[in-house]
C-alpha positions in Angstrom: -94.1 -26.3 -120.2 -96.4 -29.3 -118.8 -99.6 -29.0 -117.2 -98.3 -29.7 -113.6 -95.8 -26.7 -114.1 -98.8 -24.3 -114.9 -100.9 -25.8 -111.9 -98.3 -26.0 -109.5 -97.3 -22.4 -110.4 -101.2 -21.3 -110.3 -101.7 -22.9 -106.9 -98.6 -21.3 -105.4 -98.0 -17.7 -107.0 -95.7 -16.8 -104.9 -92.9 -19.7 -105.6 -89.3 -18.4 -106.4 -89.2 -22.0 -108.4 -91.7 -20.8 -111.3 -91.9 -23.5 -113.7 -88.8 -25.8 -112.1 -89.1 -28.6 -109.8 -89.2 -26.1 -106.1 -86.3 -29.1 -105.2 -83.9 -27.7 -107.5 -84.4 -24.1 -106.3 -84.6 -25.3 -102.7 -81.0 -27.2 -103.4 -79.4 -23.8 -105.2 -80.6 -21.6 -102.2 -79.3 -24.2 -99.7 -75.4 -23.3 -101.2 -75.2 -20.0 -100.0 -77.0 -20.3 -96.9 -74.7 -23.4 -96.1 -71.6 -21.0 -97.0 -72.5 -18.3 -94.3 -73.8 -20.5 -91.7 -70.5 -22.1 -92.0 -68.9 -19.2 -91.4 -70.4 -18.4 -88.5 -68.5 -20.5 -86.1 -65.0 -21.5 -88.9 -63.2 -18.8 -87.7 -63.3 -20.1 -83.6 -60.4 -22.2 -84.1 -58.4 -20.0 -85.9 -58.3 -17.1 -83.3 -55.0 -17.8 -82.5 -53.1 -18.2 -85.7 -54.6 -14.9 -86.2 -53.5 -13.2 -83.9 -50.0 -14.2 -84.6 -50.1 -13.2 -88.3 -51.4 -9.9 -87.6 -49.5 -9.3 -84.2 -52.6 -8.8 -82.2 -53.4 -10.2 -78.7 -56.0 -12.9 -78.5 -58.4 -10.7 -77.2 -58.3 -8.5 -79.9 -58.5 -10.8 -82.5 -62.1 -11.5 -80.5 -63.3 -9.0 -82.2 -63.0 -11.5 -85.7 -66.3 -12.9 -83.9 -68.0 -10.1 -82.6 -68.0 -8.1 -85.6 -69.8 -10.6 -87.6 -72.0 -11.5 -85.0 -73.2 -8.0 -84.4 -73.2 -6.9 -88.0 -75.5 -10.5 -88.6 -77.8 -9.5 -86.1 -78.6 -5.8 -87.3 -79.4 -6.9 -90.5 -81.4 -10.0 -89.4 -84.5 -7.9 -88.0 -84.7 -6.1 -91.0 -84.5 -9.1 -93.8 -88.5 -9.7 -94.2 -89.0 -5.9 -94.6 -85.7 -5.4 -97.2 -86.7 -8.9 -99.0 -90.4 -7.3 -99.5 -89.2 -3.7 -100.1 -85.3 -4.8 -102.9 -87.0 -7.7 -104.0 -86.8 -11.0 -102.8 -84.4 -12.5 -105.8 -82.6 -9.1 -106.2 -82.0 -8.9 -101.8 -80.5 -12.5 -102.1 -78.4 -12.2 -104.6 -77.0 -9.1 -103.0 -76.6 -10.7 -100.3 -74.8 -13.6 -101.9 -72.5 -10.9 -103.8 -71.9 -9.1 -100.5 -70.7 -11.7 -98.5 -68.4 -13.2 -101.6 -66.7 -10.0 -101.7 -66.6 -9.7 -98.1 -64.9 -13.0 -97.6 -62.2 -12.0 -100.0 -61.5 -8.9 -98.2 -61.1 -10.9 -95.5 -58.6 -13.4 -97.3 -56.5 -10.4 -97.8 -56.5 -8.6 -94.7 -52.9 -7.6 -93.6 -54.5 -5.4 -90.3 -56.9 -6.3 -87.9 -58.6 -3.3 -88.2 -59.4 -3.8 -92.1 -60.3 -7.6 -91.3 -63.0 -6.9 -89.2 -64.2 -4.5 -91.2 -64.2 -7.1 -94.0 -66.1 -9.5 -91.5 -68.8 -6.2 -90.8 -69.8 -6.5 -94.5 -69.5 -10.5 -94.2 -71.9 -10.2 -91.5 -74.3 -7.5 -92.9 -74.9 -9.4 -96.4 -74.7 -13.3 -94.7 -77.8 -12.1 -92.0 -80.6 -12.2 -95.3 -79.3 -15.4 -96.5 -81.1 -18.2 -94.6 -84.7 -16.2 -93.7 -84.9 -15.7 -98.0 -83.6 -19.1 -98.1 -86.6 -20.0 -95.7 -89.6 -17.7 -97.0 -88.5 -19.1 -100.7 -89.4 -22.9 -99.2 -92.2 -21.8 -97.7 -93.9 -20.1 -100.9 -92.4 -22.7 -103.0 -93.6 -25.7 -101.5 -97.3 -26.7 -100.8 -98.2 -27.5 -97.4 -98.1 -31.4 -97.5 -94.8 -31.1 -99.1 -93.2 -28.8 -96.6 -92.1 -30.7 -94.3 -89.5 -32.7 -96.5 -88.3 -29.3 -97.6 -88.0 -28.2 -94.1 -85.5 -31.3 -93.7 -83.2 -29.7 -96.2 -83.2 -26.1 -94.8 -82.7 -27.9 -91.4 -79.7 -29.6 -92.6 -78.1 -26.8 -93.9 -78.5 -24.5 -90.2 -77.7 -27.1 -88.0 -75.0 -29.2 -89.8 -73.2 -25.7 -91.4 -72.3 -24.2 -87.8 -71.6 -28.0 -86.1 -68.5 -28.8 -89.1 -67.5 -25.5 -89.2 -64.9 -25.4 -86.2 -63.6 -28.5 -88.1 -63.3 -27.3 -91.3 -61.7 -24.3 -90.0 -58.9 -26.6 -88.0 -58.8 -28.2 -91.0 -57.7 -25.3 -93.4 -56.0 -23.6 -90.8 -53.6 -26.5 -90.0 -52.6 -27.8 -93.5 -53.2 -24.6 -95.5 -53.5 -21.5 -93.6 -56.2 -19.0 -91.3 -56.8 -17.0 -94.9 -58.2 -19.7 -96.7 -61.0 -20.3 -94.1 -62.6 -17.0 -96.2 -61.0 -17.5 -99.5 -62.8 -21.2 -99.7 -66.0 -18.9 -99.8 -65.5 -16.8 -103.0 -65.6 -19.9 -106.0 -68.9 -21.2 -103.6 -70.3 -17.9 -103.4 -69.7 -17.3 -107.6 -71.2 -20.5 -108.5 -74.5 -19.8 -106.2 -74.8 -16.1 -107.4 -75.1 -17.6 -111.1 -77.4 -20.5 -110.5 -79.2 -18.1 -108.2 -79.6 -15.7 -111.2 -80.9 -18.8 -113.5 -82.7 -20.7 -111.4 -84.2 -18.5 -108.8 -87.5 -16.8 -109.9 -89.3 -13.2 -108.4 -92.5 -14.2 -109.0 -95.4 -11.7 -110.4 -97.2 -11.5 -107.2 -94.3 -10.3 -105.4 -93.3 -7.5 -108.1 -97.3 -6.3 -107.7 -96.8 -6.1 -103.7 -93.2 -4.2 -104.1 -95.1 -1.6 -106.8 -97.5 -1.2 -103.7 -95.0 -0.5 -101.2 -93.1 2.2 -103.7 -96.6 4.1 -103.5 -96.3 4.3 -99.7 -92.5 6.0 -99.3 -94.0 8.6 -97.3 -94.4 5.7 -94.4 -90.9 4.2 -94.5 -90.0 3.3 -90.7 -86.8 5.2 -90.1 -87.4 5.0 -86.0 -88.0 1.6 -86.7 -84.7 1.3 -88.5 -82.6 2.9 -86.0 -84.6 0.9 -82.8 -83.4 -2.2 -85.2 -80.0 -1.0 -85.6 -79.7 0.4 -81.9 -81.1 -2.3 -79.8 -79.9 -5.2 -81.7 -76.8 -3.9 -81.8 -75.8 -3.2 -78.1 -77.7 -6.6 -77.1 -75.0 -8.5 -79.2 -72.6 -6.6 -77.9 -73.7 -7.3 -74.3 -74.0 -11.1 -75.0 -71.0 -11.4 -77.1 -68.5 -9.1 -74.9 -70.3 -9.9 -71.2 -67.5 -12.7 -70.4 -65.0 -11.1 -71.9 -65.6 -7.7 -70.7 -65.7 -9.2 -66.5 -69.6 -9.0 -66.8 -72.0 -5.3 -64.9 -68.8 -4.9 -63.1 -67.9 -2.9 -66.5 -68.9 -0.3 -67.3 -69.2 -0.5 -71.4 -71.6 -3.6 -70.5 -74.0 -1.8 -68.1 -74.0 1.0 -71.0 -75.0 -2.0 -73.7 -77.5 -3.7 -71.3 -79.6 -0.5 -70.5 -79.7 1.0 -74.0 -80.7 -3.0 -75.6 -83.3 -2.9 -72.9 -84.9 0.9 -73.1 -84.3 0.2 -77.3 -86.0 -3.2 -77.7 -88.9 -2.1 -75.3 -89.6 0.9 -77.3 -89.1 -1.0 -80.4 -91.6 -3.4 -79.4 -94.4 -0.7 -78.9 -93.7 1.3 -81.7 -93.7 -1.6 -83.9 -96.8 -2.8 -83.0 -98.4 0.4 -83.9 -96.5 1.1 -87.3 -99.0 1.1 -90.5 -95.6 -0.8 -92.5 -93.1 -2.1 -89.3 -89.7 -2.6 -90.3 -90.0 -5.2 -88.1 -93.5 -7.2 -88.0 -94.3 -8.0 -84.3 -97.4 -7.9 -84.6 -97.3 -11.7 -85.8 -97.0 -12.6 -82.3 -100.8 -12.2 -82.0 -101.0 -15.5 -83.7 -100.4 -18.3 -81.2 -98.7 -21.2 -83.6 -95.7 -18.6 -84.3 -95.3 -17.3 -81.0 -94.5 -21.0 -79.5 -92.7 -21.6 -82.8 -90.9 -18.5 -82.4 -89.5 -19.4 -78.2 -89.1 -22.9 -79.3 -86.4 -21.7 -82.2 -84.7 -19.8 -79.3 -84.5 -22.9 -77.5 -82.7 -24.6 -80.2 -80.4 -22.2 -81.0 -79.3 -21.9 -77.4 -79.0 -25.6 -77.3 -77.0 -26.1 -80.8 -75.1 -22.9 -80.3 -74.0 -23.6 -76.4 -73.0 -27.4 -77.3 -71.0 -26.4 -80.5 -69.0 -24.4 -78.1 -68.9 -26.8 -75.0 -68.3 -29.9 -76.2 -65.2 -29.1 -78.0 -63.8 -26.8 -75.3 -64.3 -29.5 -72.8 -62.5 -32.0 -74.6 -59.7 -29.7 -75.6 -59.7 -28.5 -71.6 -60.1 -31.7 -69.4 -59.3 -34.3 -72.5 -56.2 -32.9 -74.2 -57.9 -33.2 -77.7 -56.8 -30.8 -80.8 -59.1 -28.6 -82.6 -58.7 -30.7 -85.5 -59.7 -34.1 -82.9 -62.6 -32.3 -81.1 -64.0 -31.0 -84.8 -64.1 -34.5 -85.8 -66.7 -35.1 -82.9 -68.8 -32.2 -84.0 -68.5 -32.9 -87.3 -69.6 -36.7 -87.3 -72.8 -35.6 -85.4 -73.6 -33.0 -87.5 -73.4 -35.3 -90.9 -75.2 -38.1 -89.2 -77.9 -35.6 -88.4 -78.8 -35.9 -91.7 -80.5 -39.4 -91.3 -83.1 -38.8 -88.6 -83.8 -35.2 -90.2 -84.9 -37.3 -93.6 -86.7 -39.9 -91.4 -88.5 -37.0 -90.1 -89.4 -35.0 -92.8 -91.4 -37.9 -94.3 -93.1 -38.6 -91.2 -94.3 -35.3 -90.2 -96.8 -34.7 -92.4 -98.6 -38.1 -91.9 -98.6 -37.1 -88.2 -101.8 -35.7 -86.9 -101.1 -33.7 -84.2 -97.1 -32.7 -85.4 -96.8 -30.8 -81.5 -96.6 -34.4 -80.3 -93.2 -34.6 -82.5 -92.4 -31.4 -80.8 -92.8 -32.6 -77.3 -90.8 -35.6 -78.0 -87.9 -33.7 -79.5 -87.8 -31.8 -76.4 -87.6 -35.4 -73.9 -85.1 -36.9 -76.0 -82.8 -33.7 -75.5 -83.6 -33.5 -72.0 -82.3 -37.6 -71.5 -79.5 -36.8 -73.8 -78.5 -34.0 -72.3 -78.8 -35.0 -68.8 -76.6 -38.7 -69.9 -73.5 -36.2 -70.9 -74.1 -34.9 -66.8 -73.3 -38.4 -66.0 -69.7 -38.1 -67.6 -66.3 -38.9 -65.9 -62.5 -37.8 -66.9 -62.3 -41.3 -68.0 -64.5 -41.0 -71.0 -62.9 -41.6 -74.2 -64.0 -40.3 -77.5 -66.0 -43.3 -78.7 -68.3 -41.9 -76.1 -67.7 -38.4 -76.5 -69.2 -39.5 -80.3 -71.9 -41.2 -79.1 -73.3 -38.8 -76.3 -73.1 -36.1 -79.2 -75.1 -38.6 -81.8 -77.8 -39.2 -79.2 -78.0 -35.4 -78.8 -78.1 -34.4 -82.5 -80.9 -36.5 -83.4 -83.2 -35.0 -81.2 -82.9 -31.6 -83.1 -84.6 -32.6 -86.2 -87.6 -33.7 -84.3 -88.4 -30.3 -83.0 -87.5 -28.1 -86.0 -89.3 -29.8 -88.8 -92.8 -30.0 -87.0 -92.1 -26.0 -85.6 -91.3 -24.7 -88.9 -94.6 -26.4 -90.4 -96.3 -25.0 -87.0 -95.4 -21.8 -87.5 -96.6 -21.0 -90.8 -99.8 -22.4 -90.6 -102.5 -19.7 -90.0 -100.2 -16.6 -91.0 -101.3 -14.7 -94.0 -99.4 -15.8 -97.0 -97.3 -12.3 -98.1 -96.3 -12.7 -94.4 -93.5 -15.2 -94.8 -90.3 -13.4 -95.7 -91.2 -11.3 -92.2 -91.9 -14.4 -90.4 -88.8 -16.6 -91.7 -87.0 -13.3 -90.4 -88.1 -13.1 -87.5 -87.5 -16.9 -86.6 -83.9 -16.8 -87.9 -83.7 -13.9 -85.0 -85.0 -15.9 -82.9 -82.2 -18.7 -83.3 -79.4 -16.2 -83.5 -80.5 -14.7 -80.3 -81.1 -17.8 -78.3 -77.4 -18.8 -79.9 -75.8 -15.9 -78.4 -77.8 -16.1 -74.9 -76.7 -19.5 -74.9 -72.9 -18.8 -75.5 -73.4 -15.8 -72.9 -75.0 -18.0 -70.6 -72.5 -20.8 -70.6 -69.4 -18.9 -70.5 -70.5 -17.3 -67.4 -72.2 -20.4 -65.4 -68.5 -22.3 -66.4 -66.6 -19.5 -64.2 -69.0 -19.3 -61.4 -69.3 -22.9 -60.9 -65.7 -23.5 -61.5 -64.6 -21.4 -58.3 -67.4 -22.5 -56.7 -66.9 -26.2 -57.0 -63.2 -25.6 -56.9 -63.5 -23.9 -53.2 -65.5 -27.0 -52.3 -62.7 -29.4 -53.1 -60.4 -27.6 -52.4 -61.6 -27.8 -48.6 -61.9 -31.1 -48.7 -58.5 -32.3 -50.0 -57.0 -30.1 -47.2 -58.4 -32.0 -44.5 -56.7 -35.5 -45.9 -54.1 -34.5 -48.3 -51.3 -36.7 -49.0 -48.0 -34.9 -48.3 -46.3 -37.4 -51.3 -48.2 -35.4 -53.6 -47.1 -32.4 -54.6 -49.1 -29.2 -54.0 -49.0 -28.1 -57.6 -50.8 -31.6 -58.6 -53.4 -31.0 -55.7 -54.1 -27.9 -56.8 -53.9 -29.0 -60.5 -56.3 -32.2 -59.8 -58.8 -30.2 -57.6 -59.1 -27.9 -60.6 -59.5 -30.4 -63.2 -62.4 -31.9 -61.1 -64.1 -28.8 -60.1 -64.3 -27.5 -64.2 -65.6 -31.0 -64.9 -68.6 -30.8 -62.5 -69.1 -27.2 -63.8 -69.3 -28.5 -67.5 -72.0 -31.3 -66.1 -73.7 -28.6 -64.6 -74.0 -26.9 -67.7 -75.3 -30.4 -69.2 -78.2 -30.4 -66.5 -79.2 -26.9 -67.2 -79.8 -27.8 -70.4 -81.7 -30.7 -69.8 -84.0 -29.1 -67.1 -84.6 -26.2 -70.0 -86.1 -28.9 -72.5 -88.1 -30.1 -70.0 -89.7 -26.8 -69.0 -90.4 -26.3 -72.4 -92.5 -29.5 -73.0 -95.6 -28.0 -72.1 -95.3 -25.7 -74.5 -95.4 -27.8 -77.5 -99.2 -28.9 -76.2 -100.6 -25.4 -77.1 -99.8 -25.0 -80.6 -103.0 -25.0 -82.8 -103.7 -27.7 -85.2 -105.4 -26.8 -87.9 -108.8 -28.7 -88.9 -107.9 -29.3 -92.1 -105.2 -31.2 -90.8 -107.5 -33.2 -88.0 -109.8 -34.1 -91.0 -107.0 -35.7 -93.3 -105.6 -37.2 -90.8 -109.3 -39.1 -89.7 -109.5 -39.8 -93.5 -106.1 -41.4 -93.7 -106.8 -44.0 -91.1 -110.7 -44.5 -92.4 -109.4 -45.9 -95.8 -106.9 -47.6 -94.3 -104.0 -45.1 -95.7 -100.1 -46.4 -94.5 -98.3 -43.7 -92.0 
């Protein structure tokens, strides 16, 4: 063992690397966060072929998504607090045996009903995946070396969900819909062993979960089912709102008052909990709360343009799955480049908001240049007007996940990494809700508009059937630029945000001292 081990250990007694390189650890972790992440959108494309093999209606087989979406975000409150309470090795690798398991189930299924049973277990062992995956990074790495370790972590969540609808078409075309799971059980083996080798629970965190045995007696059961409760019936409202014809049923209206009556209670109760099941009270701390809406922000941007882009080009462009995955999938590897660039530079960066802020103008521009687009576009642009988007991301996540941990108390961070993973999965789905619902109201509003219009000079040579079929084309395309502006007049509400996050002093000072001795950025 060398003497950089033993002070690198002693300096950070709460690394899950112990005497290894925190890089190797940060790499093993990385695999099976990758694997569920990827998961979370492979199945999109597949939805038909599905429903065909198991003689289901499309909008049954819906409930492939919702299950693991709903399952993911009951267990995603509760990961800090199970992490703490299981064991932060012993959770992961649970989690990493639960999903494998679960994802051969679902390789198997011959019903629907037991598939999405399969996908509930999926779901409720993939949610602890990436916030242990986060908390590990954060304990493992010091400060000044965070940032490029943020890079890696940020490749894995945003470049997992962006290939996944092409990987999916992929399998699905030349294999078949089972092997979109079934890839996941020799991935999800090989992690849970080099998990068990490489992966340490340190002796500071064993101390702490003694402590917590002692306190039993205060376990937060109305915390648990508040958790369970709200979070449930708020991804169901999200998830089913479109599908379901919005408060004009009755099942929503049901979800949308008990997520609301839940989550307020929840928040109170929380606050006032000796042990929380969920720690809101690290909203008192200013750095995580503007860390915590600008995660939101991203995953409603990433998760709303994973789902647009490609349903626009399949819609108005006549592009396959497999054609419109491409597109996704070249941005999301080429997001790789600027998220390195970035993870060097952040930490040389005095005031790492400014990063922040910038993120959020270049995905304003980008955003608003795919508003600009015409149904002549081919897909050299459609590649391009993705790229310019993409880049952007890494910007804002690498300086908001350094932001956000600096200031909270150090045995906070499996709490906190939950919390923020909640944060993206929620903004994901309000995204997706959001989206789904503006693209039908626009459409038939736009489609009135022109619809007027082209009666007043139509050409009777034409046929009505290609009026009506023209009119419509037009009318969805202004209603996907819409969507486009929206986003872009979000990011730029949001810039003043990233000007009230708190830099720490100790940064300031190294900073000052970098330039006095003439020190490279």
């Amino acid at each position: 063992m060398s003497t950089s081990s033993n002070s690198s250990a002693a300096h950070l007694p709460r690394s899950a690397a112990g005497n290894r390189s925190p890089w190797l650890m940060a790499i093993i972790a990385s695999i099976a966060t990758f694997m569920e992440l990827l998961d979370s959108t492979i199945a999109n494309v597949s939805l038909y072929h599905i429903s065909a093999s198991l003689s289901v209606s499309y909008s049954e087989s819906l409930w492939v998504l919702t299950s693991y979406i709903v399952a993911n975000a009951l267990v995603l409150p509760m990961s800090g607090w199970l992490s703490s309470t299981i064991g932060r090795k012993r959770y992961y690798m649970l989690s990493i045996a639960g999903f494998t398991i679960g994802s051969l189930l679902c390789s198997i299924a011959t019903s629907i009903e037991f598939l999405i049973l399969a996908r509930v277990l999926q779901g409720l062992s993939g949610g602890g995946l990436a916030p242990v995956e986060q908390s590990m990074i954060t304990d493992s790495f010091p400060i000044e070396k965070r940032p490029h370790a943020f890079a890696l972590y940020g490749i894995t969540i945003l470049v997992a969900p962006a290939i996944g609808p092409f990987v999916g078409g992929w399998l699905t075309e030349n294999m078949s819909w089972h092997w979109i799971f079934l890839i996941n059980v020799p991935i999800g083996i090989v992690s849970l062993i080099l998990s068990y080798y490489f992966i340490v629970e340190p002796p500071l965190l064993k101390e702490e979960r003694k402590q917590r045995k002692l306190q039993k007696s205060n376990i937060d059961y109305v915390g648990i089912s508040l958790v369970i409760i709200g979070f449930g019936t708020l991804q169901l409202f999200l998830d089913r709102y479109e599908i379901n014809d919005g408060f004009s049923s009755s099942f929503i209206c049901t979800m949308a008052v008990t997520a609301a009556v839940s989550l307020s209670f929840l928040v109170i109760w929380e606050w006032f909990h000796p042990q929380p099941i969920m720690d809101i009270r690290l909203l008192r701390h200013r750095n995580f709360t503007i860390s915590s809406l600008i995660i939101f922000l991203i995953g409603f941007l990433s998760y709303s343009t994973t789902q647009v882009l490609p349903q626009m080009t399949q819609e108005l462009f006549s592009y396959t799955a497999a054609i419109a995955g491409v597109m996704l999938g070249i941005g999301g590897l080429l997001v790789i480049i600027p998220m390195a660039i970035v993870g060097v530079i952040t930490n040389k960066v005095a005031y790492p908001q400014w990063l922040v802020a910038i993120g959020l103008l270049g995905t304003a521009i980008s955003t608003w240049h795919m508003s600009q687009m015409t149904l002549n576009v081919d897909f050299a642009t459609f590649v391009w007007a993705r790229l310019l988007q993409v880049i952007w991301f890494p910007v804002m996540l690498i300086p908001v996940s350094l932001l956000a941990y600096e200031g909270l108390p150090a045995n906070k961070s499996n709490e906190a990494a939950a919390f923020a993973a909640l944060m993206r999965n929620i903004g994901g789905s309000v995204g997706l809700t959001l989206m789904a619902n503006m693209l039908h109201s626009r459409t038939n509003m736009h489609y009135s508009r022109i619809s007027d219009r082209v009666t007043e000079s139509v050409d009777l040579s034409v046929s009505l059937e290609n009026i009506k079929e023209i009119a419509f084309a037009q009318a969805r395309l202004l209603s996907y630029l819409d969507i486009f502006y929206l986003m872009a007049a979000v990011c730029l509400i949001f810039i003043p945000l990233a000007f009230l996050f708190k830099t720490p002093k100790k940064r300031k000072k190294k900073a000052s001292c970098d330039v006095g001795y003439g020190h490279h950025i």
